[in-house]
N, C-alpha and C positions, 0 to 999 in steps of 0.2 A: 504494500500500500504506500510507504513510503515512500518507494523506488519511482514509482505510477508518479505521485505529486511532481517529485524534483526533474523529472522527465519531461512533465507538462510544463513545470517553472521554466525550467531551459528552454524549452521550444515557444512557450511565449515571449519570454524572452529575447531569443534570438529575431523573433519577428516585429520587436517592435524596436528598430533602429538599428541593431546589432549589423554586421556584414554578412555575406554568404557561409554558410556553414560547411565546412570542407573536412571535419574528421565529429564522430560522434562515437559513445557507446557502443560494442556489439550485443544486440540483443538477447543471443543464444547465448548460453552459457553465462550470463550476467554476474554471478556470483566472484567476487571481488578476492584476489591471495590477499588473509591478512595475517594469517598463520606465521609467528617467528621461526617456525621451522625452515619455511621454505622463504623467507627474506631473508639479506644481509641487514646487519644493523644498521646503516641509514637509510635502507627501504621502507616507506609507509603501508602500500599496497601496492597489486598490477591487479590489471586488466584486460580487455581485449579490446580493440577499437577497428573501426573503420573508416577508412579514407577513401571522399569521394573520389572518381576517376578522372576528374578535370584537371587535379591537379598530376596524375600519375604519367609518366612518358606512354603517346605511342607507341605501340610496338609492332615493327615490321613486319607483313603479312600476317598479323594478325586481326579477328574482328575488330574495328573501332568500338568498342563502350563509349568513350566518351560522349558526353554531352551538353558540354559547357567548353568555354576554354578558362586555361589559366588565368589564376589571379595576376594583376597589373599592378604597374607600381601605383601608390597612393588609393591601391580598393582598400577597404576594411574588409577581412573575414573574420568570423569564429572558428574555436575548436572547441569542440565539445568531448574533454578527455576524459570522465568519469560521470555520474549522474548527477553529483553537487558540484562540480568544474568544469566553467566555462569562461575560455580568454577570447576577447575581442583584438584583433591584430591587425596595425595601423601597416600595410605591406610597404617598404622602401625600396627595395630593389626586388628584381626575376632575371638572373642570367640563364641562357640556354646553351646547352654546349651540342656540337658534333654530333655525339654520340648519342645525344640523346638526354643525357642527365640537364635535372633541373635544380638550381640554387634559387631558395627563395627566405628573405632576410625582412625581419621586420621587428616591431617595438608591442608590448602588450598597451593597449590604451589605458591612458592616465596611469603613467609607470613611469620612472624619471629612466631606470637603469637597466631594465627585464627585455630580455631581447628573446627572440625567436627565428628557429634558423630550420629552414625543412631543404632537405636534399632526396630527389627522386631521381632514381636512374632506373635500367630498363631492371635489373635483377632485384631491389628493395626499393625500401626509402627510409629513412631516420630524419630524425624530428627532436628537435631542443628547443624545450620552452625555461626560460629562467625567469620565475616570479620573486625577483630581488624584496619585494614585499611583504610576502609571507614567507622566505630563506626556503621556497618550494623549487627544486629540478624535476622536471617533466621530461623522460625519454620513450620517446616512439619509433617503432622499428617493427617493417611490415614487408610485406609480399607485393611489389608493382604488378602481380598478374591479376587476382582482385582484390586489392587496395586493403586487404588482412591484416592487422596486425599486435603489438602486443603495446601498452603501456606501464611504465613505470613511476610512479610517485618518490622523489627522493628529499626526505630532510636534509638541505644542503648543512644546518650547523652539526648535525650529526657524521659527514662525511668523513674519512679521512684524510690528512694532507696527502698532494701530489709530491713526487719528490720528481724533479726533470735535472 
């Protein structure tokens, strides 16, 4: 019942001003890891998510799905990464490469520092949302055949240092 409300919240949501919605919850399997067994200790939960195919590469001699084009600099989209999370994304740049792969770079709205960064090429795609606001990292990382893929919640103060 709960799930039902925040689901509706978000998709009203999204619809009144929010951008195009380009990644949401996967329906099937809805059920959230929150088990310490199967996180590292700065994992909150994962999930399963889907990403629409506008933003996914073509791929050659294959059916087009697509049915939108990609987001443009200065569109706003959404991402709807969990059933209570959702970032509205002011898009700055979309480079396109050769090959096919997509770079797309942008700011969460009303966020001085939280940047967001999705890379689609023909074999995946990953996805980095930084919510410097609430010390939340977001990693998505999915299947470009249909736009499948897996979400991560991470408590950034909880992280480890890098050592480079």
């Amino acid at each position: 019942m709960i799930y039902i409300f925040l689901a509706l919240f978000a998709q009203v949501s999204i619809s009144y001003g929010a951008g195009r919605l380009l990644a949401w919850p996967k329906k099937e399997g809805i059920t959230q890891t929150t088990s310490s067994a199967s996180l590292k200790s700065y994992e909150v939960r994962k999930g399963q998510i889907v990403v629409a195919r506008d933003i996914l590469p073509k791929r050659a001699g294959a059916e087009d799905n697509q049915t939108g084009s990609p987001p443009a600099r200065g569109e706003k989209i959404s991402l709807n990464l969990f059933p209570d999370v959702t970032h509205e994304v002011n898009i700055n740049s979309v480079r396109h490469y050769a090959n096919g792969t997509m770079i797309i770079s942008g700011k969460l709205k009303d966020h001085k520092n939280s940047t967001v960064v999705m890379t689609m090429g023909n074999e995946g795609f990953l996805m980095t949302v930084q919510d410097m606001n609430r010390a939340v990292l977001y990693r998505v990382r999915g299947n470009s055949l249909d736009g499948s893929g897996s979400v991560t919640e991470i408590d950034m103060k909880k992280m480890p240092p890098v050592i480079r």
